[in-house]
N, C-alpha and C positions, 0 to 999 in steps of 0.2 A: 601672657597674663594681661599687660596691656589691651590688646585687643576685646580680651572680656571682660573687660573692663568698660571698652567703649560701646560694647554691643549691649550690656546691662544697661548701663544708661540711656542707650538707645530706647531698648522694650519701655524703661522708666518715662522716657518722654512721651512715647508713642502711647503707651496702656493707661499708667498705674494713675496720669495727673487727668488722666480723663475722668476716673472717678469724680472727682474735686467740681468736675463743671457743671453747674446746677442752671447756668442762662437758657432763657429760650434758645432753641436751637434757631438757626438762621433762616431764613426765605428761601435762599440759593445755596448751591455747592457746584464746584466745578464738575461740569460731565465728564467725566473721565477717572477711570478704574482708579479706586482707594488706594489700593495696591499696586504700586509700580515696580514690577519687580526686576531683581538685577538677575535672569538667569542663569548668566554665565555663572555668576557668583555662587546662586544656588545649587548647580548641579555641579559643579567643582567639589564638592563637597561629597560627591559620590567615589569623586576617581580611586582608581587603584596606584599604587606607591608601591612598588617593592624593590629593594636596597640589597640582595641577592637574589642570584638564580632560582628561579624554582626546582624542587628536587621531583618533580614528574613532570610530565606534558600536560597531562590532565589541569595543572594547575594556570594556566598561560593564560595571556587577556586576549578577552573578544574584542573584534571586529569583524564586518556583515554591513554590506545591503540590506539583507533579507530573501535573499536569491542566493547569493554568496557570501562565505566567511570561513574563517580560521582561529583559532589560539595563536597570539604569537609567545614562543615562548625559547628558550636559549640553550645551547651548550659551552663550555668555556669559546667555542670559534665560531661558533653558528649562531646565527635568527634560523629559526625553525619555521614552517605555518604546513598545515595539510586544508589542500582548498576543497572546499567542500561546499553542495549544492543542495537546497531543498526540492531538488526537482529530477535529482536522477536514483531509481529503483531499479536494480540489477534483474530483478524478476515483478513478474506480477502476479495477483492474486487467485490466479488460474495454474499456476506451475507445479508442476510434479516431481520436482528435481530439489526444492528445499523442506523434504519430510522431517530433517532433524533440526532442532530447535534452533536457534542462536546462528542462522547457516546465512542468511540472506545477505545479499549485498545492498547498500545504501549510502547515498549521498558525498561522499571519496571520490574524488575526481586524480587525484596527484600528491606526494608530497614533493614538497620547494624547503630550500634550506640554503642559504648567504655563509657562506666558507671563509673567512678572513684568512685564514690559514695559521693560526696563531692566536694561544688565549688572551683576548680581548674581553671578555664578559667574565669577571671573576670581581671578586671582594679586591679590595673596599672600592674601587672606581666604578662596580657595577650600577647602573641606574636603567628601570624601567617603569614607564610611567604612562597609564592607558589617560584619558581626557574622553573623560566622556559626554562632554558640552559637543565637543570637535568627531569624535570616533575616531582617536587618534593611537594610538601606542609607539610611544617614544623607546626606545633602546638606545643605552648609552655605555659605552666602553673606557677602554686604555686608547684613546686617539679613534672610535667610532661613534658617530650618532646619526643613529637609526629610524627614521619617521616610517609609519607603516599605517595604512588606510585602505578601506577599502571604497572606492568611489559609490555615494549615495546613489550617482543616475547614470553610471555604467561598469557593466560589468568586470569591473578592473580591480586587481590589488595593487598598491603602490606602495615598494620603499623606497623612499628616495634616503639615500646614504652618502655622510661626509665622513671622510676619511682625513686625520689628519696625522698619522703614525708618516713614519720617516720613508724615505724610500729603502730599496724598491717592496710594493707594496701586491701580494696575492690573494687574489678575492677571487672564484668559483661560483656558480649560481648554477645549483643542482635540481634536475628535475627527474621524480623516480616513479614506477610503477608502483600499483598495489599489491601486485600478485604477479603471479610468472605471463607470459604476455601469452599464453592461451591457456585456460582454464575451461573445463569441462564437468559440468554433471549430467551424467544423461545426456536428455541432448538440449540440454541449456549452456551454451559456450557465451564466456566474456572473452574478449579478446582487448588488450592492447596494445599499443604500437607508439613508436618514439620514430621521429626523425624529423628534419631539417630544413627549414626554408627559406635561403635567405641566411637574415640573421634574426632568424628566430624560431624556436625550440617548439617541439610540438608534442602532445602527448593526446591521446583518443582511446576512448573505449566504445564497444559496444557489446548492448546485452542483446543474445535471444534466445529467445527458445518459440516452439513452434511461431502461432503470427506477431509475437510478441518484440517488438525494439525497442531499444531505449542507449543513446548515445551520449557521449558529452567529450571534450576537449578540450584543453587548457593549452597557452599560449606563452611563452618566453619572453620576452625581448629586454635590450639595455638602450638607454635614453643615448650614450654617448662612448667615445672608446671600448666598442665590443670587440674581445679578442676571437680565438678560436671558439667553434665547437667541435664538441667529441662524445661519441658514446662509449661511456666508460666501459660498460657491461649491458647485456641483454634487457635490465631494467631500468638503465639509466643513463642521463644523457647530461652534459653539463657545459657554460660557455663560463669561458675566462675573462676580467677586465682586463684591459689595458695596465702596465704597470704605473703611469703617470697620472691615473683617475681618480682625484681627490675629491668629486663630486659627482654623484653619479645615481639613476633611479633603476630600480627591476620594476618590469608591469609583468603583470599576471592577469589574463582576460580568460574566460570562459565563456561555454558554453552549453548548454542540452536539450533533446528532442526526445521526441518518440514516433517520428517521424522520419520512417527508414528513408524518405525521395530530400530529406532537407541537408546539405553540407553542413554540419556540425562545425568541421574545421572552419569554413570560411564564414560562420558566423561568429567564432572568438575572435579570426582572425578580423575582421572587420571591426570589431569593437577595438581591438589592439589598435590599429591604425586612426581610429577617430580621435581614441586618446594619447597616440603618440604626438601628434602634429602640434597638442598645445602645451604649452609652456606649463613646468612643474607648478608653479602658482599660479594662474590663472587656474589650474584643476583642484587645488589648497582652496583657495579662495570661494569657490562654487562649492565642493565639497563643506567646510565648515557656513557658509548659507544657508544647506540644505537644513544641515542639525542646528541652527540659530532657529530655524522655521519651527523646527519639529518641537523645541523644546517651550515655543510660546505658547501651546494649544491649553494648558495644564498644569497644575503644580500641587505638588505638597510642602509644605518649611516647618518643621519641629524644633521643638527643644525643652531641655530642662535640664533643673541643677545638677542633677545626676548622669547627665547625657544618654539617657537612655531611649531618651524620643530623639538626640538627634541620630544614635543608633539605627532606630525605625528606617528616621528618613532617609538615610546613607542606603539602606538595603532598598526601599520603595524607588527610588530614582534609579537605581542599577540597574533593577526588575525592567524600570520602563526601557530603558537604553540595551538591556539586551534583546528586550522582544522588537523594539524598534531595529536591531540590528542582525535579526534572523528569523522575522515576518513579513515581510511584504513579497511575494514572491507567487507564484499560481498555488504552490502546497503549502500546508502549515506547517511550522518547524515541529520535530519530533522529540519529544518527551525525553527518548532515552539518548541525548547524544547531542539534541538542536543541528547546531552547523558548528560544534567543537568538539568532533570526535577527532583523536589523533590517534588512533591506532588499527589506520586501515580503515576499510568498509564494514567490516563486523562489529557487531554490539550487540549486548544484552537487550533479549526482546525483538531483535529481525529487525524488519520494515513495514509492521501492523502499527495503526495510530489504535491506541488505547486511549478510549472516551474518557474515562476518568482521566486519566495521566495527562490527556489534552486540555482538558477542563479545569487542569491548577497553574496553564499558562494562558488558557485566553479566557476564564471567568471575570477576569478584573479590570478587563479593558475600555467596557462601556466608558467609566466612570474620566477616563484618561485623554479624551475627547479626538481618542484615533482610532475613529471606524475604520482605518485603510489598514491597519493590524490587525483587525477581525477578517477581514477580506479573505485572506486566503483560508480561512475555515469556512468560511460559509460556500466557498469555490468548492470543496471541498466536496461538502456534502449536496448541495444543488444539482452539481455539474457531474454525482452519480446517481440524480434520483430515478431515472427509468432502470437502473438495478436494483433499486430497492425496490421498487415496485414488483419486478419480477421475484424477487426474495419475499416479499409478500406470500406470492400465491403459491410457489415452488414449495418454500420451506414448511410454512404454516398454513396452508388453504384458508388464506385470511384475503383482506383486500387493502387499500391504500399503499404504503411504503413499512417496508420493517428495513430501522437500521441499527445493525448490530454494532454490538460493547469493541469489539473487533476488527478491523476490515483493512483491507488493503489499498492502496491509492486511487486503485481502480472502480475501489464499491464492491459489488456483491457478483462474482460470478455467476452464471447459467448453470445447467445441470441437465442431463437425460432427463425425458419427462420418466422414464423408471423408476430413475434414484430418489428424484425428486415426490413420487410418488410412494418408494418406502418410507423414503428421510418424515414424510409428512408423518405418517402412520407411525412410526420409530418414537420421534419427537413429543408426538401429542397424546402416546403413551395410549395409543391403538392398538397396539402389535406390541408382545412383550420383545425386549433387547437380546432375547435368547435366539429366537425365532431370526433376528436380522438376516438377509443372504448371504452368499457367496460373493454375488456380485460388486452388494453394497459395500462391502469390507474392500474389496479388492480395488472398487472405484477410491475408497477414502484413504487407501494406504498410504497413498504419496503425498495427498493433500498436506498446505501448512499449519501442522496443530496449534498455531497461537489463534488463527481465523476464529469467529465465533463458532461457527457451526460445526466446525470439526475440534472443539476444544476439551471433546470425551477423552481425545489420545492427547497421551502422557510422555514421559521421558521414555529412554530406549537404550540400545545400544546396539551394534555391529556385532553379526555372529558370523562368521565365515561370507565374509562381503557382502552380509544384506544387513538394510537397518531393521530391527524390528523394536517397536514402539512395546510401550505397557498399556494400558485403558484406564483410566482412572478408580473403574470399579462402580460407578454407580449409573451405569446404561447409558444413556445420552446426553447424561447428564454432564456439563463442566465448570470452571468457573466463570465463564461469558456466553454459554450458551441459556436459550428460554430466559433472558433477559431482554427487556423491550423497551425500558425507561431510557434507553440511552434516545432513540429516537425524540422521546418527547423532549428529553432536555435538549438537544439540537433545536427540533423547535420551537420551544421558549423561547429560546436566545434568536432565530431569525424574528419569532413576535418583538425580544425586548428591543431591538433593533428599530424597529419602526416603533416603540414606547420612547425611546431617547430621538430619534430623530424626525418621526411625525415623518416622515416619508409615505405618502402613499402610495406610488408606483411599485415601491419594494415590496409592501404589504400586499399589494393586488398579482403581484409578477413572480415574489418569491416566498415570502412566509406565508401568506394562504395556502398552497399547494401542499407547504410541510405541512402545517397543523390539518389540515384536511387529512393530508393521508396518513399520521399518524394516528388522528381520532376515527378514521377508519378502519383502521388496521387493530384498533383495541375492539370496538366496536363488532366488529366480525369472525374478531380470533373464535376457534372454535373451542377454546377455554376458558370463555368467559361465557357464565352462565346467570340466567336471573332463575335463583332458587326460591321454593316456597316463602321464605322468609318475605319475599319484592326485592329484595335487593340482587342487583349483578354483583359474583364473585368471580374473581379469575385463579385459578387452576394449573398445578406442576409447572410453577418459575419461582427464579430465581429471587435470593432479593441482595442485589449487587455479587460478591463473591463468596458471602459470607455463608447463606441458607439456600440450598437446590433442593426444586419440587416444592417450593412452599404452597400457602393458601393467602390469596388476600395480601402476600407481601407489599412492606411498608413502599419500597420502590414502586409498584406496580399503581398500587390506590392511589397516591402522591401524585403522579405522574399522569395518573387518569385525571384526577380530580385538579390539578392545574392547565391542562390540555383543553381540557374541555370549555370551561370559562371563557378562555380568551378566542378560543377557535370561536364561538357564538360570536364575541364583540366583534370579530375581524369579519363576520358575515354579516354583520347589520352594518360596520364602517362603512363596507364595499359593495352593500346593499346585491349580496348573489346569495345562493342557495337558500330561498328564503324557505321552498318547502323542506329543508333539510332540520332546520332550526329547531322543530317541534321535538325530531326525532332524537335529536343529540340533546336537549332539554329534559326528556324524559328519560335517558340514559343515564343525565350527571344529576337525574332528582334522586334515582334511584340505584345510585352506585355505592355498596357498601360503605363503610367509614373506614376510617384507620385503623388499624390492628393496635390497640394496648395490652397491658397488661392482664386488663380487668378480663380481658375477654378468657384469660385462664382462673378458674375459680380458686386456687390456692393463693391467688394474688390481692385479694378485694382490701386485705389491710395493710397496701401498701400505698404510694402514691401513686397516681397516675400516670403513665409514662408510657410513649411507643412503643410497641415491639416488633421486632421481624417479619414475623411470620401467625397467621393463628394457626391451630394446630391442624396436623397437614392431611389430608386422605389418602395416600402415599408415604413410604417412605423417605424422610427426607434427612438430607447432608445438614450439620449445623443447628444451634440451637432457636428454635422459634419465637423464645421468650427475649432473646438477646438482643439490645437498644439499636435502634439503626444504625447500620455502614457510617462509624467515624468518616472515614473518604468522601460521602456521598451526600447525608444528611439532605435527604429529597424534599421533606418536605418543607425547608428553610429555601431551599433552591426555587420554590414553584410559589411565592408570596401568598402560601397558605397559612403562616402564622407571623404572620406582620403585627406590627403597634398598631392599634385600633382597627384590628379584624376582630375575627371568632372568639372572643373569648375563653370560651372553656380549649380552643387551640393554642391561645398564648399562656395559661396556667399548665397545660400539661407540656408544653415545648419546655418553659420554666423549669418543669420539673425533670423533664427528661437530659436537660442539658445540665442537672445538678448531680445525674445519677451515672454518670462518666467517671465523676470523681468521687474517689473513695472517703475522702475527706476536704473540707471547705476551703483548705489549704490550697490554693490553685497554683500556688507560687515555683511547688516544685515540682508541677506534674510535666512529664514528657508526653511532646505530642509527634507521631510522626509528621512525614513532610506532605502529604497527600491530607492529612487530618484539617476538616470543614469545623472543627469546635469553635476556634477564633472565630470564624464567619458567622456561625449561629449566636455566637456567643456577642456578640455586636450585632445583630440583628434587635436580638431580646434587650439589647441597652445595657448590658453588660460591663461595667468601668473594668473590673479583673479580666475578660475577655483582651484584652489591649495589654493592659498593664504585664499580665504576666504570661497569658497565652500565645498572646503572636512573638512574642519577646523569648519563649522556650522554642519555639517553633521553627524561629530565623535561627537560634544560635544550636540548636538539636543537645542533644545530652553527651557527655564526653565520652562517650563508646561510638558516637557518629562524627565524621571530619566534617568540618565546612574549610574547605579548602585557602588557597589566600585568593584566587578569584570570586570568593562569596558563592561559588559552586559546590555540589557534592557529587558521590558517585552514588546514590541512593538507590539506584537501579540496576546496579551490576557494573561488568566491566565498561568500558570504555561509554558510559552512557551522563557525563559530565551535563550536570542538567539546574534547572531553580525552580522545580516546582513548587518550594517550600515558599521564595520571595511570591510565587503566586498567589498562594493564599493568603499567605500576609497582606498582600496588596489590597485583596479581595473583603480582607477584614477591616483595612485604615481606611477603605470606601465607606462601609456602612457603619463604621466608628465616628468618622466624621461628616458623612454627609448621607443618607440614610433617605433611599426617596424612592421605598417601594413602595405599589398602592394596598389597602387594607385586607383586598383578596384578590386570587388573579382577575384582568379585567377591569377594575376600579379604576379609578383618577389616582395617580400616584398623590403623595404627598411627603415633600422637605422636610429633614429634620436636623438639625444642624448640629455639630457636638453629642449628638444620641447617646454616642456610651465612650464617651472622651475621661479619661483621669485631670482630675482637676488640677493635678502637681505638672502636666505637662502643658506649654503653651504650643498655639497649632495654629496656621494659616493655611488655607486653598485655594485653589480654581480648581471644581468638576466639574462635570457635565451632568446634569440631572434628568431623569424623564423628564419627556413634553420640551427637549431641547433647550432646556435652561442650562446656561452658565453660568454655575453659584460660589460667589466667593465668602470667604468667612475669618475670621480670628477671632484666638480665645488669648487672654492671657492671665494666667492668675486663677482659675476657675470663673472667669469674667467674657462671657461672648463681647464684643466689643460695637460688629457688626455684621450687615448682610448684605451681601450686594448682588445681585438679581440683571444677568445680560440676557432677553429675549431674543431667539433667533429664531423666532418662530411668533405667528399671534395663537400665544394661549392663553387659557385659564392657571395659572399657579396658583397651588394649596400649600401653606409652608404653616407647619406648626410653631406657633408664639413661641420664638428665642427668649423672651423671658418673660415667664411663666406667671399668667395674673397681672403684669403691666403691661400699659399704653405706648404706644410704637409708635414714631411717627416717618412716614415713606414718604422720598423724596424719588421725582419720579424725573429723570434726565435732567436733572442738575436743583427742579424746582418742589420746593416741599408742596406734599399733593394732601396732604390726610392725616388725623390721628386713627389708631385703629386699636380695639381692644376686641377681646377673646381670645381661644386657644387656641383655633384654627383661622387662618386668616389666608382666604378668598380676594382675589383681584383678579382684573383682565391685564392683556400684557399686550402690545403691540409688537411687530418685530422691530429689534434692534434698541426696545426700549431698555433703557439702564435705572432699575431700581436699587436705592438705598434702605436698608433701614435698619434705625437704632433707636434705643430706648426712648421715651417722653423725655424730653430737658439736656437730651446726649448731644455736641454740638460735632458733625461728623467731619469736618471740617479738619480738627486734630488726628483724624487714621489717616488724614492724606501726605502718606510720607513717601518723601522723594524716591527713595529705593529701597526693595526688602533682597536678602536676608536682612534680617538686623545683627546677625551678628555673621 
């Protein structure tokens, strides 16, 4: 009580007696950030606490690199972790051995589990406590306390354990297989192996199947009094302490390849050794460095009387601290599982990254000022674009890159120029589905039905030892196939990338090449057609999951009509393909509009609103009239209907995001966890978008757990994920700092507070297009101020923080200007630090020594 007590009168000094100051503001202000914030203090405020065992594994705290991590989580005598990697796939996207669903192996390297030999972790002395300032998870016993980390800059788990139970004292450090140590389908064998070197414990797998490998191996060792080891049984191996070891660490190093000529083993084991030699603090110390670094770049601080924004900010900070701790790595963590599956290598969904499901953990990153957690998506998809390229021309006799809703680590496999020759014909609804071959069928039997392109087959079952699948029933049709948006959204996100960082070598080396081959790939589909009317229409796709075979879906035009825009500015940026420019100009002059309602006649006396699909020339799955893909919402995605674009786009966006809900009441509506409403919903400036939509969204409706890790299982078995903090994230971006440009292409422009609830007060640091670092607070329904770090020389456009009055900006410490209007234009040098606050505001008083305030 106390304490908010003091933190009230804090906000009270800091906000409410700045009203009160009517002086000219001053000449000078100290150069240096308004906001000096306490991070430790702030992200403390994130950790997890739990005061009993959890009652699954599912439920355990993360820790990760971003390469490696685990759940640690307990039994009454055990710490538990299964180490697990974003970089090792049992199979790849060519294998004919995982035709039934859910079969694939992924990211499981080992489990490890600490044996006290006796319940130590039980009520009321249980204590576990993750720190996510640190990346830390404490476990605390009857006489154990348990530190468990995973090293930020090598590949190490570390617990270092103090014992101080009576003698004599038996502790075990168990290391087990996944499966039986040879495993066979077809002739796709994992094989692994346990045995001994030294004193330290080994455990290796390897995948193959024909040219395909992919290896990994994990590493044992004890800092001090290591006793025996022994293999207890064929899957498992275990060393004894010392009984006299009252202090004492387990390392756990890994490692994986796909490169059958590379030692596996002797690349964990070399990490073991680099971080054996130093001293358990000296590797504490470097470790908590790394995450002191990580958590300067950025910040969010909430609150209110009701604690429902400090709610928010409890789940926003987690968001950042788990993707920071199982993203940086060559692959992007996976949707269904990340690096905290504990139940083996199997999970719901295989080993295919789903574009959507990827897109609700790294859409919100921009804003977080860690390009190095976008990294391994963009690795991603770059580093398979000459498969896409041949998926172009193979699948759809188009040209540039197609990249599918679906796809495997590897990208897009090859094909017989045959199959690939039916498939085209099959597809593009050439050749009716009846007619398909013999052959084709017999090539796709084995194939992985989650892939895009095989995603017409369905569930199955085992009839006298063969699988045999079902078809979905609607030809080639499935729910990721003839779907093409996903590509453009990929490329977006490599253009927004050079929009936030002004990068030009990225934009010449790497997002050109996407947005090229994507707007050529629309461009030459042979289903896009310019009909009588002038306008191009595209023809039998998808529009996300929801409508197959449509016309004109809302995905496809969205995704056209965003693509195109920016792909123009990055060719006049980078001054190339200038004779192209004409030709994609009179493409996007002449590319149909968006599908509403109106476009069906029984609708004209209703409001304006998007719709799926217009009505189809085929047969089609799902209803055309039905509002866009909640999940998807494209054309909020592609800054088609941004504040001060299109107008008649912003009254029908208006409308279409009013026509989700049944009634005005938004308070009680359930949203799933993939659901982009919040996002659009703070786009349009929305105050209920915040208030009640991201706030249903975090906490889900009481038929969905949100577990005590702030994780759920939303996706099936063992697929412990946060997609849902994703979009929340993605909405407290453009809720409070809101800096898209008015259509793709434009000059972004700042808007601070956009669609903020007045009852809740709110401080940041984001990252802005044009590489601004914008800080702000509100308190009281009262912006307070603005503060403006250049890291870049640009132009900044920020919309007048308050609305109709005179502003005056203080430019590195020195008042420069008063400025009136509603858009306000200046140049910005790098590193320059602008201020600004109302005419007569003396800024002078935001300068408090350390936030949180409370």
């Amino acid at each position: 009580m106390i304490n908010r007590i003091v933190a009230a009168h804090i906000w009270f000094v800091l906000f409410v007696h700045t009203d009160l100051v009517k002086a000219q503001s001053p000449s000078k202000i100290a150069n240096e950030p308004l906001i000096q914030m306490d991070y430790e203090r702030l992200v403390t405020r994130a950790d997890l606490h739990y005061t009993q065992p959890v009652e699954k594994s599912e439920e355990g705290q993360p820790i990760g690199n971003g390469r490696m991590g685990s759940l640690v989580w307990t039994t009454p005598s055990q710490v538990k972790l299964q180490i697990n990697r974003a970089d090792v796939f049992g199979n790849n996207s060519a294998s004919n051995n995982f035709f039934e669903r859910n079969t694939e192996y992924i990211g499981a390297t080992a489990k490890v589990d600490i044996d006290f030999g006796e319940q130590v972790f039980v009520a009321p002395t249980y204590r576990q406590h993750l720190s996510c300032y640190t990346g830390i998870s404490t476990v605390k016993g009857k006489g154990i306390d348990a530190q468990v980390m995973a090293l930020a800059e090598e590949d190490v788990i570390i617990l270092h354990v103090k014992d101080e139970r009576t003698l004599p004292r038996s502790i075990m450090t168990n290391l087990g297989m996944l499966r039986k140590p040879v495993t066979k389908r077809g002739n796709h064998t994992a094989i692994s192996k346990l045995e001994q070197e030294g004193d330290y414990m080994i455990l290796t797998q390897e995948f193959r199947e024909d040219e395909y490998y992919c290896a990994s191996a994990v590493v044992i060792s004890l800092s001090d009094h290591p006793g025996s080891i022994e293999l207890t049984n064929e899957s498992t191996m275990r060393i004894s302490n010392a009984q006299d070891a009252s202090e004492f660490t387990v390392f756990i190093a890994s490692a994986a390849t796909f490169d059958p000529t590379e030692n596996v083993k002797a690349t964990a084991v070399a990490s073991m050794k680099s971080v054996r030699k130093q001293h358990y603090l000296k590797l504490f110390k470097a470790h908590q460095a790394w995450w002191a670094d990580f958590w300067q770049k950025s910040f969010i601080h909430l609150s209110s009387s009701d604690r429902e924004a400090d709610y928010v900010e409890q789940n926003y900070t987690y968001y950042l601290y788990v993707m920071a701790s199982s993203s940086r790595g060559k692959y992007p963590t996976k949707f269904n599982g990340m690096l905290w599956s504990t139940g083996g290598d199997l999970r719901q969904w295989g080993n295919a990254f789903w574009g959507a499901n990827q897109s609700c953990l790294y859409n919100a990153l921009f804003p977080t000022n860690h390009m190095e957690l976008m990294d391994p998506l963009f690795n991603l998809y770059y580093n398979n674009y000459k498969t896409f390229e041949v998926a172009a021309q193979q699948q759809w006799r188009s040209k540039g890159i197609y990249i599918p809703e679906t796809m495997g680590f590897d990208g897009v496999p090859s094909m017989p120029d045959d199959i690939a020759r039916e498939m085209q014909a099959l597809y593009l609804l050439e050749k009716p589905w009846t007619q398909r071959s013999g052959r084709f069928m017999a090539y796709a039997e084995t194939k992985i039905p989650f892939l895009s392109r095989w995603n017409w087959k369905h569930a199955g079952e085992w009839r006298e030892g063969k699988w045999t699948y079902q078809e979905r029933g609607d030809g080639p049709y499935g729910p990721v196939n003839h779907l093409f948006s996903r590509g453009a959204k990929i490329a977006y996100q490599f253009w927004q990338k050079y929009e936030y960082t002004k990068d030009e070598k990225w934009l010449r080396e790497k997002a050109y090449p996407m947005l090229k081959g994507v707007g050529e790939f629309y461009r030459n589909f042979p289903n896009v057609k310019k009909e009588p009317d002038g306008k191009y229409h595209i023809y039998h796709v998808n529009d996300n999951e929801s409508i197959w075979g449509g016309h004109n879906t809302v995905e496809e035009i969205a995704s056209m009509r965003g693509v195109f825009p920016v792909l123009i500015k990055a060719s006049e940026v980078l001054q190339v393909d200038v004779e192209m420019r004409p030709i994609w100009q009179e493409f996007l002059k002449h590319l149909a509009p968006l599908t509403t309602n109106f476009d069906y006649a029984e609708s004209f006396h209703e409001k304006e609103v998007w719709v799926g699909s217009l009505p189809p020339t085929s047969a089609v799955r799902g209803n055309g009239k039905r509002l866009p893909d909640g999940n998807t919402m494209p054309v909020w995605f592609f800054d088609l209907c941004n504040p001060g674009g299109n107008k008649k786009y912003w009254e029908i966006a208006n409308n279409t995001l009013d026509a989700y809900f049944k009634t005005e009441d938004k308070k009680n509506s359930s949203l799933h966890v993939l659901s982009k409403l919040p996002v659009s919903g703070a786009i349009l400036g929305r105050e209920d978008a915040i208030r009640y939509l991201l706030l249903n969204q975090l906490r889900r409706n009481s038929k969905h757990e949100v577990m005590a890790n702030r994780m759920d299982l939303s996706e099936g078995f063992y697929t412990t994920n946060i997609q849902r903090l994703g979009r929340c994230a993605e909405a407290l971006h453009a809720a409070l700092c809101f800096n898209g440009p008015p259509l793709p292409g434009e000059e972004p422009i700042i808007r601070v507070f956009h669609a903020w609830p007045k009852e809740w007060n709110g401080a940041f640091k984001l990252l802005a297009r044009n590489n601004f670092l914008v800080s702000a607070s509100m308190n009281k329904g009262i912006i307070r101020f603005v503060e403006i770090k250049a890291q870049d020389k640009q132009t900044c456009r920020i919309q007048n923080p308050w609305p109709g009055q005179a502003i005056v900006i203080y430019r590195n410490g020195k008042k420069e200007k008063i400025k009136r209007g509603d858009l306000l234009i200046f140049a910005a040098e790098k590193d320059d630090r602008i201020v600004m606050v109302k005419d007569g505001t003396n800024p002078t008083l935001f300068n408090a020594k350390k936030w949180p305030t409370e």
